[in-house]
Every structure is written in structure tokens, then in C-alpha cells.
C-alpha positions in Angstrom: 143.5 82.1 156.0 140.3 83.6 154.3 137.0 84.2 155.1 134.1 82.9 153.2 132.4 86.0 152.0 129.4 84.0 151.1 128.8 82.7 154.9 129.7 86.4 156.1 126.6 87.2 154.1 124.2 84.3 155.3 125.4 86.1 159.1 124.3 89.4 157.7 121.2 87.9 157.1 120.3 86.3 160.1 121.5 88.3 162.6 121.5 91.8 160.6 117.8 90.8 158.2 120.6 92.0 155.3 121.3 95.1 156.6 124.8 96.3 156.0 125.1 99.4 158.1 123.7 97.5 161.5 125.9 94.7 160.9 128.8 97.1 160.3 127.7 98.8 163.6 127.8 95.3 165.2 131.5 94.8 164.2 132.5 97.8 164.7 133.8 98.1 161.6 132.5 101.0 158.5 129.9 99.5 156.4 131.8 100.4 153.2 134.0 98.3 154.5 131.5 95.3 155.0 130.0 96.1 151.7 133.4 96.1 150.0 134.6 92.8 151.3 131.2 90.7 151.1 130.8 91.9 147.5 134.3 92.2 146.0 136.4 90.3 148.3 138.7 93.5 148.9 139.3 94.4 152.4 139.3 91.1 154.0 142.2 91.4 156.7 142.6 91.7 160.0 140.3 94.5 160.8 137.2 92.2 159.1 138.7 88.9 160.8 139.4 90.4 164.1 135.8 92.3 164.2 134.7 88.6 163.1 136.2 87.1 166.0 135.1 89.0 168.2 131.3 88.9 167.1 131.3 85.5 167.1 132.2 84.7 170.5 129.7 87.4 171.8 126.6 85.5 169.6 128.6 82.1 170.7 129.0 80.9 167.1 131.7 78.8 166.0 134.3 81.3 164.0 135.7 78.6 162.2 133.0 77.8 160.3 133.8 81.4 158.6 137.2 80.9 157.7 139.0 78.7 155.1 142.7 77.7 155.6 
């Protein structure tokens, strides 16, 4: 399982207007962290896919649509 960095972004965007650090603050999750993953792909575990999860079903948005199997 993977999650599309690319539709992570397009959520920063809508919810976040690009902003790293308030959608980091959302998660709950460091922004370095955000910014590493959406840009690089490194640091896409269980910490990004859990804080994922749980965003989601607080904005009721389909988490799937995030994820790749």
C-alpha cells in the first residue's frame, strides 16, 4: 500500500491553500515530515498513513482515493 503523493498535495491545497505547516498541524504530524514525503516520497509510513486516516474521516473524505494497493 502507497499513498499518492500527488493527491496528498491537491489535499494540501484545498483544505491547507498549500500551506505545509497548517496541514502538518492538521495531521498532527511535523511539517518536515509532510514536506519530505509529498516531495521525495521518503517518509511515507504509518505515521503519514495513519495521520491520513484519521483526517479523512474528520473532513468525511473517502481515504481510499489516497492510497494505491
Amino acid at each position: 500500500m502507497r499513498v499518492d503523493r500527488s493527491k496528498v498535495m491537491d489535499l494540501i491545497n484545498t483544505y491547507c491553500a498549500g500551506n505545509y505547516s497548517r496541514f502538518g498541524r492538521e495531521l498532527g504530524v511535523d511539517t518536515s515530515h509532510i514536506h519530505r514525503f509529498v516531495n521525495t516520497g521518503v517518509g511515507g509510513g504509518k505515521k503519514i498513513v495513519g495521520a491520513l486516516l484519521r483526517f479523512c474521516k474528520e473532513k468525511g473524505i473517502n481515504f481510499e482515493e489516497f492510497v494505491e494497493l
